[in-house]
C-alpha positions in Angstrom: 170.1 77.7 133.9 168.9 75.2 136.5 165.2 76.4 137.5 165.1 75.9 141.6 161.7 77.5 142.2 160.1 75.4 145.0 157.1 76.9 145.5 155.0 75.2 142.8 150.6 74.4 142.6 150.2 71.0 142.4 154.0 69.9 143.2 154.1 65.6 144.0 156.6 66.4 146.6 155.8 65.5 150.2 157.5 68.9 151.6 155.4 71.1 149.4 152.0 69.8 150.5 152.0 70.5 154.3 152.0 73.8 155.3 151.6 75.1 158.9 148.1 76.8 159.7 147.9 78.9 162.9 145.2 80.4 163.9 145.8 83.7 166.7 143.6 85.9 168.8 140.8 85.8 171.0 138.6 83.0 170.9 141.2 80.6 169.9 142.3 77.7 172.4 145.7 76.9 172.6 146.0 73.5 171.0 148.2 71.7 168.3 146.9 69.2 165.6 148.4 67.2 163.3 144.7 66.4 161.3 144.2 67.1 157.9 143.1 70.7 156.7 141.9 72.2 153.6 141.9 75.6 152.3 138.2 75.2 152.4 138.7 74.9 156.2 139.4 78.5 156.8 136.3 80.2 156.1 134.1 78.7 158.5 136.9 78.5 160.9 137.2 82.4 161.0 133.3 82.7 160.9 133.4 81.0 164.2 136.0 83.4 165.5 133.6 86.3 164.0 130.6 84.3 165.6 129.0 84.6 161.9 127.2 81.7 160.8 127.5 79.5 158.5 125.3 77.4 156.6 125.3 74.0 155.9 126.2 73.9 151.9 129.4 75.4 152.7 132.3 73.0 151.6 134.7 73.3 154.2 134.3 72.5 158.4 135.6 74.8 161.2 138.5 73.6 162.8 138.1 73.7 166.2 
C-alpha cells in the first residue's frame, strides 16, 4: 500500500512549508505580505490585537 499522507512535520518539500496566515477582525488592516513568518509570530501578533503587552524576551515579533 502506497502511503500518500502529505501532511508531514519537517517534510523537504517546497509545497509543505508555506502555509497561508490570515489574521481577521478589528484592529487588523487590510494588507497582504509575502514576508517570512514563524509560528513564534502569532503570539505577539494577537497580543497586539488584545492590546496585551509583550515583553522583550519573547521569541517571536508582531506582524504588523
Amino acid at each position: 500500500m502506497i502511503d500518500l499522507d502529505t501532511d508531514i512535520h519537517g517534510s523537504p518539500y517546497e509545497y509543505d512549508r508555506y502555509v497561508p496566515l490570515l489574521f481577521m477582525g478589528m484592529g487588523v488592516k487590510n494588507s497582504t505580505s509575502n514576508a517570512v513568518a514563524y509560528t513564534v509570530d502569532v503570539a505577539p501578533t494577537l497580543a497586539k490585537l488584545a492590546n496585551i503587552p509583550v515583553f522583550n524576551h519573547v521569541d517571536g515579533k508582531c506582524l504588523f
